[in-house]
N, C-alpha and C positions, 0 to 999 in steps of 0.2 A: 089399399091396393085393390086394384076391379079385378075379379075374375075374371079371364079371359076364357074361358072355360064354359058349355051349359050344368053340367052335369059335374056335383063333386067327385064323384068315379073318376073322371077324365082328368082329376088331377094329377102332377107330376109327383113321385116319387121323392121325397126329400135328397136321394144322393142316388142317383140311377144307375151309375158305373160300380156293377155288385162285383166284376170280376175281372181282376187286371194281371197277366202273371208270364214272368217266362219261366219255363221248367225244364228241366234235363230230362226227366220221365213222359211216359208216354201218355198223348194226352187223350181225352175223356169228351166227347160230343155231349152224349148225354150230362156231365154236369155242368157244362156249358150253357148249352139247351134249359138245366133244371135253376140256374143265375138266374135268367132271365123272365120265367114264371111273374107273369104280374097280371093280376084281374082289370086293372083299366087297359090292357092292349089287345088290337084286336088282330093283333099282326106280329108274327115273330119271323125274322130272316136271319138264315142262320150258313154260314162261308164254310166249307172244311179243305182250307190245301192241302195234298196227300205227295207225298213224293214219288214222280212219274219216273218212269224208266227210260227215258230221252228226252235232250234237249238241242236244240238248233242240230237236227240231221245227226245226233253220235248221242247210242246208247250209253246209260249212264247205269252204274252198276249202287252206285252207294253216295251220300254226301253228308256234307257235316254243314253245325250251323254253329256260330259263335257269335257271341254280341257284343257291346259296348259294354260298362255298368250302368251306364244310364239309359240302357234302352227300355227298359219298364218304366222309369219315368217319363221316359218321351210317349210311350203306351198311351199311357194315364192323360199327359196334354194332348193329345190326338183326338183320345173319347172325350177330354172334356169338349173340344171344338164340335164334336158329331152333338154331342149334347145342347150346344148350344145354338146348333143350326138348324138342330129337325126336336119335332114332340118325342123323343126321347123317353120311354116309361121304366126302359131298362138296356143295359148292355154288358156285355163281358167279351174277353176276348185273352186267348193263350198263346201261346207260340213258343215254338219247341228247340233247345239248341243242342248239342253233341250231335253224338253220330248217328244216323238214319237210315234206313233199308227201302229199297222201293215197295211203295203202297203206307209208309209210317203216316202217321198225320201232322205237318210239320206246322199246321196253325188253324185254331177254331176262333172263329167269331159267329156272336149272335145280337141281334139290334131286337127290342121292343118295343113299338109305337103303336099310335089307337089305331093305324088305317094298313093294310099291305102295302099302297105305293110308298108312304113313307118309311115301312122298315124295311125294304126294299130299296130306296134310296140310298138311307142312314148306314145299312149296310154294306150297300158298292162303296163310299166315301168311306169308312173305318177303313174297310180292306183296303181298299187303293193305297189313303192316305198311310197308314202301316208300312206297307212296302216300300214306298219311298220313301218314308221319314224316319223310319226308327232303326239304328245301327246296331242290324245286323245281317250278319255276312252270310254268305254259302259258297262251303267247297264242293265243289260237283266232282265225281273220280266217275272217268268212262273207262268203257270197257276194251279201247285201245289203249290202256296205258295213262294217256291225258288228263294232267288236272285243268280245273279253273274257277277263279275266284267270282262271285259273283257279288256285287255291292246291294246293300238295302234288302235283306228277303232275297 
């Protein structure tokens, strides 16, 4: 097999998705951030959604987030795809479900590749690709009274 590669530093990591998880507890930037630590990148991009306090014109007081069971597997096939589209040297990614207050962190991601455009890239496609693809839901509760369901993230 040719290296494709100048420099053995700029190799890939033998399994670069260090962190896959959805959790009920509140989640952690920095160990997110600390997944991703790898001496061949030279570039780390790193997402934090926070739960805001309105959404389309009606303040939002509180929400919840609930999932499939297979929405950490569908996680995991998502990084593998980012994995496979960009130089990749590390990645992880959380996301938060139960109930949530405005300013919670309700999903971290972080991409490691050798250059910033690329984790920069590598990172808007996880995040993107996340939201729509992995089943899980949000209940938004405003502060007139009103629920609503939101599909995907």
């Amino acid at each position: 097999m040719a290296a494709t590669n100048d420099h053995p530093g700029e190799q890939a990591a033998q399994d670069p998705i260090k962190l896959i998880g959805i959790r009920e507890t509140p989640l952690s930037v920095d160990e997110v951030f600390g997944a991703v630590g790898e001496d061949s990148a030279g570039g780390i991009a790193l997402f934090v959604g926070t739960v805001r306090n309105h959404d389309g014109g009606a303040d939002v007081d509180a929400l919840g987030y609930s999932c499939h069971p297979s929405a950490e597997t569908e996680m995991r096939r998502i990084a593998e795809k980012v994995v496979a589209d960009f130089p990749v040297r590390a990645l992880a990614a959380v996301h938060r479900v139960g109930e949530l207050r405005v300013g919670d962190l309700a999903v971290v991601v972080a991409v490691a590749c050798p250059h910033r455009a690329e984790a920069f890239d590598a990172c808007r496609k996880l995040i993107d690709d996340l939201k729509h693809e992995v089943p899980i839901w949000k209940h938004q509760k405003f502060s007139d009274g009103t629920e609503e369901w939101v599909g995907a993230c």
